[in-house]
C-alpha positions as a Markdown table, in Angstrom:
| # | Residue | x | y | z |
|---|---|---|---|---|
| 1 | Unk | -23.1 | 20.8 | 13.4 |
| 2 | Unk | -20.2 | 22.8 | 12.2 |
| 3 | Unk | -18.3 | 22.9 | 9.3 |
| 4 | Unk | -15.6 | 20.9 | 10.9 |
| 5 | Unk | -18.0 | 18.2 | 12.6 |
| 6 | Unk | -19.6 | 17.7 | 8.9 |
| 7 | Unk | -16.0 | 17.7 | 7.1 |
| 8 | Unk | -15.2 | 14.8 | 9.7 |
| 9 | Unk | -18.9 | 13.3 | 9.3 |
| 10 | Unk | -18.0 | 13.1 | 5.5 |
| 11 | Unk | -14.7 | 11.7 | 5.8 |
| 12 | Unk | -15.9 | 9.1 | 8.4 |
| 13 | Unk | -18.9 | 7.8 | 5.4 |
| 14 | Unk | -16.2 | 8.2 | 3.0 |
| 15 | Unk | -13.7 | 6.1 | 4.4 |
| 16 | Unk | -16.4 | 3.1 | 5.2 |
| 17 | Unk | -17.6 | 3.2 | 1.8 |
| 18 | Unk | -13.7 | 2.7 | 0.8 |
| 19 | Unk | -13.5 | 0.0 | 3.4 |
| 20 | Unk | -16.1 | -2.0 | 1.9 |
| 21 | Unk | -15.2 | -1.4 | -1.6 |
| 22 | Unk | -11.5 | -2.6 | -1.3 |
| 23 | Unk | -12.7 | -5.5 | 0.3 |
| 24 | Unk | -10.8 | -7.7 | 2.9 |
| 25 | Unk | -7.9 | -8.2 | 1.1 |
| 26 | Unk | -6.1 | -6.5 | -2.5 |
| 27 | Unk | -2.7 | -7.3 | -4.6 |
| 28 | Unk | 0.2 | -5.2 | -4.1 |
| 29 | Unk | 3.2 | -5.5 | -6.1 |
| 30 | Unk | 5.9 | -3.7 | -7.9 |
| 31 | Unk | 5.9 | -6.5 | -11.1 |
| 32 | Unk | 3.7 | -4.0 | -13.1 |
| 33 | Unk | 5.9 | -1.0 | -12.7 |
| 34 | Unk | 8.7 | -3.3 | -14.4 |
| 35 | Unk | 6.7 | -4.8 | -17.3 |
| 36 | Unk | 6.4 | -2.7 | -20.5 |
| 37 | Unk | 3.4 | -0.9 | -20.9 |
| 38 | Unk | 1.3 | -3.6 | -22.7 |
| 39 | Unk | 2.3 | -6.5 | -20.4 |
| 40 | Unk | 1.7 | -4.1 | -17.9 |
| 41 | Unk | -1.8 | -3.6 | -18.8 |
| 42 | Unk | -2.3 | -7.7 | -19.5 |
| 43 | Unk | -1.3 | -8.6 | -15.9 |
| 44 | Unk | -4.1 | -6.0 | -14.5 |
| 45 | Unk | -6.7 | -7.3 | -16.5 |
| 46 | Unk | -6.0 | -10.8 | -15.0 |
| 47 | Unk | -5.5 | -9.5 | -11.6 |
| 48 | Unk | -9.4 | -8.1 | -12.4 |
| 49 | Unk | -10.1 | -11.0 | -13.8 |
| 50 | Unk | -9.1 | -13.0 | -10.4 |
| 51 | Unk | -11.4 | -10.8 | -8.5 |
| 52 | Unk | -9.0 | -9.0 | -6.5 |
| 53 | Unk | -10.8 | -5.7 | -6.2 |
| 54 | Unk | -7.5 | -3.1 | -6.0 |
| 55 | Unk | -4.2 | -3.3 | -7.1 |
| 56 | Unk | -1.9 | -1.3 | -5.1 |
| 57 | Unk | 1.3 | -0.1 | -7.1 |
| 58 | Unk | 5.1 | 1.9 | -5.9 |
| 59 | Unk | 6.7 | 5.0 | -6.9 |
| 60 | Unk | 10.4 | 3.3 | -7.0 |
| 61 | Unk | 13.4 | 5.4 | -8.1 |
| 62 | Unk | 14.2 | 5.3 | -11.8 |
| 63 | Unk | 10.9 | 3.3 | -12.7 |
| 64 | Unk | 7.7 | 4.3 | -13.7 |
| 65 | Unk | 5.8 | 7.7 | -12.6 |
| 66 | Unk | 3.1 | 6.7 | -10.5 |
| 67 | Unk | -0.2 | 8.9 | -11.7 |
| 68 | Unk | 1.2 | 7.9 | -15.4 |
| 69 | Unk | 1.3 | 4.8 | -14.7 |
| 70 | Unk | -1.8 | 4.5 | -12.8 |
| 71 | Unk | -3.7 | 6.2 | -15.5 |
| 72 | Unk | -2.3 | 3.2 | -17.9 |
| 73 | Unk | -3.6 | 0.4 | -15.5 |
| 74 | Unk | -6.7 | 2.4 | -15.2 |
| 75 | Unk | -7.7 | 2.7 | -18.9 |
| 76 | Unk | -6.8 | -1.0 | -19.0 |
| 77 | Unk | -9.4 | -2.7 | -16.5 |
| 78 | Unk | -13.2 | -2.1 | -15.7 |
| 79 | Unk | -13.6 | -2.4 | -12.5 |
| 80 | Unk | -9.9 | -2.7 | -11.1 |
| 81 | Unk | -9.1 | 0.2 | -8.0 |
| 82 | Unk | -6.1 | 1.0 | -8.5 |
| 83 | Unk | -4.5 | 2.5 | -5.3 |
| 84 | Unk | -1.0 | 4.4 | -4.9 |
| 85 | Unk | 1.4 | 2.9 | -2.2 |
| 86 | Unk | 3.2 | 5.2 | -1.8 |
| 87 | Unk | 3.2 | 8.5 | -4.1 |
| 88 | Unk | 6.2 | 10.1 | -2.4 |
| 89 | Unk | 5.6 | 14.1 | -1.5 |
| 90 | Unk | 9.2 | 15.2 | -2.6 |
| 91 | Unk | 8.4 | 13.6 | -6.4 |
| 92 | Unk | 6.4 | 16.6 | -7.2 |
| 93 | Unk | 4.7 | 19.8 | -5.1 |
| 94 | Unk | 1.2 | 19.6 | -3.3 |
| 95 | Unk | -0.5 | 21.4 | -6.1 |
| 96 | Unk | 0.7 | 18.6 | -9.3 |
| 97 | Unk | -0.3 | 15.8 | -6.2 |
| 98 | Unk | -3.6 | 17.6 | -5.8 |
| 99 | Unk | -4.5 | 18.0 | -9.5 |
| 100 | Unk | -3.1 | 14.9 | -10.6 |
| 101 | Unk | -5.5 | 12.8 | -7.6 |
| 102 | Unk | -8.5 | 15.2 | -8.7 |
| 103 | Unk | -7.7 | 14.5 | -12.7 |
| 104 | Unk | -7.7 | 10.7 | -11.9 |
| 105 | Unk | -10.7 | 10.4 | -9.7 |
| 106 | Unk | -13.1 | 12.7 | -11.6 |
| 107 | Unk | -12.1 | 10.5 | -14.8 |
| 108 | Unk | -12.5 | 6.9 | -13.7 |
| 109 | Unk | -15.3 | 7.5 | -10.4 |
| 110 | Unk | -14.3 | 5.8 | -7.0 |
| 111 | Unk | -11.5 | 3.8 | -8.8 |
| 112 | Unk | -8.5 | 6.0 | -7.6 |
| 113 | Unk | -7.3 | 5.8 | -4.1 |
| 114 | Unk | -4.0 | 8.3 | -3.5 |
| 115 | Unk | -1.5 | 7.1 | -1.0 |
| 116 | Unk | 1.4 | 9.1 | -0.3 |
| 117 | Unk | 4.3 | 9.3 | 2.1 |
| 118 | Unk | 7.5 | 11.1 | 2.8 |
| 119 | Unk | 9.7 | 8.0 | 1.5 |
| 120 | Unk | 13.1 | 7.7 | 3.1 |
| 121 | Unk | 16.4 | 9.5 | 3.5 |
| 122 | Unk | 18.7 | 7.8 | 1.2 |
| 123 | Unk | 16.7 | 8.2 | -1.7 |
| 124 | Unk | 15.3 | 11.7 | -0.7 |
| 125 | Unk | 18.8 | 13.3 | -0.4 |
| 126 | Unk | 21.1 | 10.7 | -2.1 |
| 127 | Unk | 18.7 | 10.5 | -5.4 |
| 128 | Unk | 16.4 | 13.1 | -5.4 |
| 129 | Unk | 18.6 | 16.0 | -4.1 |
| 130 | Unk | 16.2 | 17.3 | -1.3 |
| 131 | Unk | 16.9 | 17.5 | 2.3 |
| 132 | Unk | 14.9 | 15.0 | 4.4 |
| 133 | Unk | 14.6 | 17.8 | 7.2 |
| 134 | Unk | 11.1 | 16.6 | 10.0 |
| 135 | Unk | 9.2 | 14.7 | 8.0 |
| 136 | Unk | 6.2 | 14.5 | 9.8 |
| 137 | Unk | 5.7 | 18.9 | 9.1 |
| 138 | Unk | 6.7 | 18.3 | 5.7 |
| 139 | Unk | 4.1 | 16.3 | 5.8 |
| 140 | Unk | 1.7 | 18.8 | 7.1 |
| 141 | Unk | 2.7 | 21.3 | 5.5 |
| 142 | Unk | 2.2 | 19.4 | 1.8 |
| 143 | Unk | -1.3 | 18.5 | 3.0 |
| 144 | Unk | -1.9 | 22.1 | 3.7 |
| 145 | Unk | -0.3 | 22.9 | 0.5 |
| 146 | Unk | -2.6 | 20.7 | -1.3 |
| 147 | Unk | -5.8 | 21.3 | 0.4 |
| 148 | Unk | -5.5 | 24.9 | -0.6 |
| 149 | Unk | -4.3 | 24.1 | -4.1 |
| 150 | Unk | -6.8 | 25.2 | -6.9 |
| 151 | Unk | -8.1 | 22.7 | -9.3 |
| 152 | Unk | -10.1 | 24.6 | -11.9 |
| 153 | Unk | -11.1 | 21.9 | -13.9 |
| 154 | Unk | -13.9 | 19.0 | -13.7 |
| 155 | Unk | -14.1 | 18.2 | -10.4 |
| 156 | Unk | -14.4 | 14.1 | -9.1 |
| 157 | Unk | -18.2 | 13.6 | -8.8 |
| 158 | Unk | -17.1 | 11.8 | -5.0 |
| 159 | Unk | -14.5 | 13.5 | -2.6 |
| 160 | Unk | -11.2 | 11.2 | -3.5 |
| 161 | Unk | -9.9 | 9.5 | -0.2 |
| 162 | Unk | -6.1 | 9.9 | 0.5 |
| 163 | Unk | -4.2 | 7.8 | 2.8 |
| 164 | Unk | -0.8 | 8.3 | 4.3 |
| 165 | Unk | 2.2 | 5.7 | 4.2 |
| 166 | Unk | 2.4 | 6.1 | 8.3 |
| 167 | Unk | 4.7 | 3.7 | 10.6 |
| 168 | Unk | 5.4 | 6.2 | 13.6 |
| 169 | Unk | 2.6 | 7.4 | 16.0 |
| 170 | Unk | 2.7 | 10.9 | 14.8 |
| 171 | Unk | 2.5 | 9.9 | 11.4 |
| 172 | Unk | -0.2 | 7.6 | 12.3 |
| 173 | Unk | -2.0 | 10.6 | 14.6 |
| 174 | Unk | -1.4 | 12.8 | 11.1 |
| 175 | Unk | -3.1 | 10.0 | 8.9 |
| 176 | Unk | -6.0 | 9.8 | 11.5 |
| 177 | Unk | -6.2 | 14.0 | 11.7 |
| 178 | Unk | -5.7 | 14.9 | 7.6 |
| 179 | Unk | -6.1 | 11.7 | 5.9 |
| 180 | Unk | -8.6 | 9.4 | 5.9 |
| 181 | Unk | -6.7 | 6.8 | 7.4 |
| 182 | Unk | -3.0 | 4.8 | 6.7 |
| 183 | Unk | -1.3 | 2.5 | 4.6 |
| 184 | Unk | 1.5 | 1.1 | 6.8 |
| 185 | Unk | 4.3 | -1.2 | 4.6 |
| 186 | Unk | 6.4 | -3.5 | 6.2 |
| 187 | Unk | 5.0 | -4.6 | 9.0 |
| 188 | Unk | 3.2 | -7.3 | 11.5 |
| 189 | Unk | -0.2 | -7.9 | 13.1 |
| 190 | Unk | 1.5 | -6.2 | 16.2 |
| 191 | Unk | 2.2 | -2.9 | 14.7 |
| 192 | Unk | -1.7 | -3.0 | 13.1 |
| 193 | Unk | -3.1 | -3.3 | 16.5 |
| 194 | Unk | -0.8 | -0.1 | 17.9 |
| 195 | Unk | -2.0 | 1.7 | 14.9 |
| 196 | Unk | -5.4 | 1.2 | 15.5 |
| 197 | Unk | -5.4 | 2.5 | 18.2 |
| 198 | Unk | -3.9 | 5.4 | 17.4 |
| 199 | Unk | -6.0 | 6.3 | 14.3 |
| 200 | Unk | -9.1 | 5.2 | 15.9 |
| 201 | Unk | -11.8 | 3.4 | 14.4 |
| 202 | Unk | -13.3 | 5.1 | 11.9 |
| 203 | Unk | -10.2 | 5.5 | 9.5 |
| 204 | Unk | -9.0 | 3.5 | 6.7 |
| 205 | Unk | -5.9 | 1.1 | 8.2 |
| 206 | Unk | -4.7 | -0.6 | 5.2 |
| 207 | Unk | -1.7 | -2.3 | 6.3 |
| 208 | Unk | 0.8 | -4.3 | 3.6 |
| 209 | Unk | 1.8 | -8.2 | 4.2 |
| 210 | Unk | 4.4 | -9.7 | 2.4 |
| 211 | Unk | 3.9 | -13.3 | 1.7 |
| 212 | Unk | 5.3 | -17.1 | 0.5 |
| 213 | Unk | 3.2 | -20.3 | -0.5 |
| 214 | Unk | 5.8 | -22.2 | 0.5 |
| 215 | Unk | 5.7 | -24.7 | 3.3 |
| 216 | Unk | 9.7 | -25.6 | 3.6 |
| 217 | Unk | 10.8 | -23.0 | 5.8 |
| 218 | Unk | 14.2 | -23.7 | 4.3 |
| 219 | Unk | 13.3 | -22.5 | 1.1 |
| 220 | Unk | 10.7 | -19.6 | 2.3 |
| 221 | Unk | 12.6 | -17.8 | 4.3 |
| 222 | Unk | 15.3 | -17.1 | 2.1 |
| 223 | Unk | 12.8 | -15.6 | -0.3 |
| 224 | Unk | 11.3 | -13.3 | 3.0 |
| 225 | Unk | 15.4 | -12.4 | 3.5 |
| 226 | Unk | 16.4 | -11.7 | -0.1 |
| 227 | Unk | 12.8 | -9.1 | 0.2 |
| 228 | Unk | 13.5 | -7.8 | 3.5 |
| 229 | Unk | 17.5 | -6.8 | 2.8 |
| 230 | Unk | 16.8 | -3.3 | 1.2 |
| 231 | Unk | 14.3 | -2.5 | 4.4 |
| 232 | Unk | 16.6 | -3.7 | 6.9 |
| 233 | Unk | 19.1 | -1.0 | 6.0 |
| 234 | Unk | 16.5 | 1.8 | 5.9 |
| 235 | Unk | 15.8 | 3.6 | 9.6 |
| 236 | Unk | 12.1 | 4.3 | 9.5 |
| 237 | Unk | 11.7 | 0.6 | 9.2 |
| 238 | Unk | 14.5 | -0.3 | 11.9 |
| 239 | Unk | 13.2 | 2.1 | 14.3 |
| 240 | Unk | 9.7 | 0.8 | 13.6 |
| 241 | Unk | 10.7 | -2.7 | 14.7 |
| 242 | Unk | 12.5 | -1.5 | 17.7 |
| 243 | Unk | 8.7 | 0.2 | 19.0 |
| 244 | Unk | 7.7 | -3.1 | 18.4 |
| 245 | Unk | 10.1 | -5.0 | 20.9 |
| 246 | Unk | 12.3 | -6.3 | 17.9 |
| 247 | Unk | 16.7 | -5.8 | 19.2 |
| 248 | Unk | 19.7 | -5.8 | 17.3 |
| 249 | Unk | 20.1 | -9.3 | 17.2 |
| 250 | Unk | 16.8 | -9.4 | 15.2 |
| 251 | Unk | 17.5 | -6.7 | 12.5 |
| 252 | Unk | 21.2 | -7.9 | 11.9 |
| 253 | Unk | 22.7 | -11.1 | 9.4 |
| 254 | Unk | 19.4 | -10.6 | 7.0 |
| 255 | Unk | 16.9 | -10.2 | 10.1 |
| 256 | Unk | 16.1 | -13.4 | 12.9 |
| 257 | Unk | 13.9 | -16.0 | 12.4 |
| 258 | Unk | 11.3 | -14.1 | 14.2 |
| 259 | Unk | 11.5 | -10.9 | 12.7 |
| 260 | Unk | 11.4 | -13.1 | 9.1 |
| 261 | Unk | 8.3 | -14.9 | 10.5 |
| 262 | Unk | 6.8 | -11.7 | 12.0 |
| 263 | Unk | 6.8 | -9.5 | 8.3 |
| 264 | Unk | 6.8 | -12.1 | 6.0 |
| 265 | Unk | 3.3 | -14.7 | 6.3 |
| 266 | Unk | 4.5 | -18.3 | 4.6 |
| 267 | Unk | 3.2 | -21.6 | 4.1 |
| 268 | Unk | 0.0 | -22.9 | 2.5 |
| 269 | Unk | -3.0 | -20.7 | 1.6 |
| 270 | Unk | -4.3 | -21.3 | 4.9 |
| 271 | Unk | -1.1 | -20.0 | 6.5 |
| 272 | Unk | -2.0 | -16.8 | 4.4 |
| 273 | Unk | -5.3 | -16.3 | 5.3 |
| 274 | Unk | -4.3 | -16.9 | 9.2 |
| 275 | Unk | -2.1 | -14.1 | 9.0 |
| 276 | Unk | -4.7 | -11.8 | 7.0 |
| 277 | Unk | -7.2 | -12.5 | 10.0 |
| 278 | Unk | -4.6 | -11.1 | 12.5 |
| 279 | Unk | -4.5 | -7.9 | 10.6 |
| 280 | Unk | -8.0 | -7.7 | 11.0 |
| 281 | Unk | -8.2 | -9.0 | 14.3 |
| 282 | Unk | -6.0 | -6.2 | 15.1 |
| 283 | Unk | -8.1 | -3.8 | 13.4 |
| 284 | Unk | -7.2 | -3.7 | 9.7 |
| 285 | Unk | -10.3 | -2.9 | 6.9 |
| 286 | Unk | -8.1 | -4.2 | 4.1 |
| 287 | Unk | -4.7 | -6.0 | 3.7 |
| 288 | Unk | -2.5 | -5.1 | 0.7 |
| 289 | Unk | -1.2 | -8.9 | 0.0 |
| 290 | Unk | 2.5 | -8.5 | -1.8 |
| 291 | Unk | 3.2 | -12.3 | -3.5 |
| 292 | Unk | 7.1 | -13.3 | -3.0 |
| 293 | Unk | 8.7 | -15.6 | -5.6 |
| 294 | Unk | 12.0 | -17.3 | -5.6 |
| 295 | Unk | 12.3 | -15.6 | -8.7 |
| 296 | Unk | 11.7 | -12.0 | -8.1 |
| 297 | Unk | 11.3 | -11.5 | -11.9 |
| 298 | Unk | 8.5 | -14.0 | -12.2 |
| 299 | Unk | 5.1 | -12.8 | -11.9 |
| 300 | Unk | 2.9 | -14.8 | -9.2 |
| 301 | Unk | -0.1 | -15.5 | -11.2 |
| 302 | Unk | -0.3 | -18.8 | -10.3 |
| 303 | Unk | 0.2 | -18.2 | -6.6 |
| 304 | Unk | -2.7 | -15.4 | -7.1 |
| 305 | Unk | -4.9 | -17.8 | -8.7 |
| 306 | Unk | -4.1 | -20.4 | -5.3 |
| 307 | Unk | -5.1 | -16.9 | -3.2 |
| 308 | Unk | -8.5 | -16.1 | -5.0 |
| 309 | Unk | -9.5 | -19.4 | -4.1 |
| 310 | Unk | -8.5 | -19.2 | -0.3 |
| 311 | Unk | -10.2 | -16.0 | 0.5 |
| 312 | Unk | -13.5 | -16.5 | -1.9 |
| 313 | Unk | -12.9 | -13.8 | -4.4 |
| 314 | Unk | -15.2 | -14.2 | -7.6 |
| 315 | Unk | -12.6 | -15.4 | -10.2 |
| 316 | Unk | -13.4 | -16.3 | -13.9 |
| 317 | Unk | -10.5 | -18.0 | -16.0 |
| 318 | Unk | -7.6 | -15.7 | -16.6 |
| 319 | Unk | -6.2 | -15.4 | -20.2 |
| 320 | Unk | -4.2 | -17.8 | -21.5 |
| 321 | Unk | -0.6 | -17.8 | -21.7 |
| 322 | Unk | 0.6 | -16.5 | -18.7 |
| 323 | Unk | 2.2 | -17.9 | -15.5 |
């Protein structure tokens, strides 16, 4: 066996000892990069406490940074994976992304998962100041950039996984080729089955799914709208739904009632965990469940609680006090 065919080997047992430690279904949510560093730490301990087994946090402009705050979230819980989505490659070079990965995983053993992705051209060149020029070599080129970066300190006692934010096929092809597999955002059972395919089926396929407990499609879909305004005016996520047979008449006026149906699962917990077994129908190991509120500001404990219970996660009673 060469070096390459046991690199691979090693990456293939890697990624299906990830699989089964995320389990079939993990929180993702930008509340705890809002909340102030101790309320922040609070509502990871209950999301422990709830067994969900990862918690799956942004990098959003002007908020928290992400391996800061990760480390915060970390130190806070016991068990808790906590898992990038994504750590955007223009926030900082290959070798801080490297080091800071390495510094993470060796600290708190097969609790750190990296995912990390190009972002998008507004807030690349508008905010940041770079020029969003090919992603898909910058890509490469970072991943080269980090795989020769040195790291002179303690290493991780397990190789740390890292998965790719990937919508596109090259993207995906990239994930499947120097990743150990992808973390697609934004997106329906369709696109998890077309990714699949292209990653093949040994890598990690961690696709996100917003939802809604709410059974009035009246009052849910607005939520799914007010949600899916900000990626309706982004390309990468346009010109994902046009692969996927969605027109203009879909993506205009908020998006259609089918493209609001299609990214965003509503109704009763049973509604929820019908859409999570598409995913893995499709060929998802683990789906990155993001909780919609009418209030945006309001943290979906409750609805969390009403999940756990759906899809059999050992729960205990969360602290007291909080909704």
């Amino acid at each position: 066996m060469t070096a390459t065919q046991t690199g691979a080997a090693s990456s293939t047992a890697d990624a299906r000892r990830w699989a089964k430690k995320l389990g079939p279904v993990g929180a993702w949510t930008f509340d705890a990069e809002r909340l102030a560093a101790d309320d922040a730490r609070a509502y990871a301990r209950e999301i422990e406490a709830l067994g969900v087994p990862v918690l799956w946090i942004p990098e959003s402009l002007g908020s928290k940074e992400i391996f800061a705050h990760s480390g915060i979230l970390l130190a806070a819980t016991q068990k808790l994976v906590i898992a990038t989505g994504i750590a955007n490659i223009w926030a900082r070079d290959a070798m801080a992304m490297a080091a800071a990965q390495k510094t993470l995983a060796e600290a708190y053993p097969d609790r750190f998962l990296l995912g990390m992705g190009v972002s998008h051209a507004p807030m690349v060149e508008g905010m940041r100041g770079h020029r969003y020029v090919r992603p898909l070599s910058a890509m490469r080129a970072y991943l080269d950039a980090m795989d020769r970066a040195p790291f002179l300190a303690a290493q991780p006692a397990t190789k740390p996984l890292r998965v790719i934010g990937a919508l596109a096929p090259g993207m995906l092809a990239l994930a499947a080729e120097r990743a150990d597999g992808a973390h697609p955002y934004f997106v329906p059972p369709a696109h998890t089955l077309l990714a699949r395919k292209l990653i093949g089926p040994r890598a990690l396929l961690a696709p996100e799914q917003a939802v809604v407990l709410e059974t009035d499609p009246s009052r849910a879909r607005p939520i799914a709208r007010a949600h899916m305004a900000i990626y309706l005016t982004l390309p990468n996520y346009v010109n994902n739904l046009r692969r996927l047979g969605f027109g203009d008449a879909d993506v205009a006026n908020g998006g259609s009632d089918r493209l609001v149906d299609a990214i965003v699962a509503w109704g009763d917990a049973d509604s929820i965990v019908k859409r999570v077994r598409a995913h893995h129908d499709a060929g998802a190991n683990h789906v990155c469940l993001q909780v919609l509120r009418p209030d945006p500001l309001a943290l979906p404990l409750a609805d969390w609680r009403t999940l756990a219970a759906a899809f059999g996660l050992t729960s205990r009673s969360p602290a007291p006090g909080r909704s």
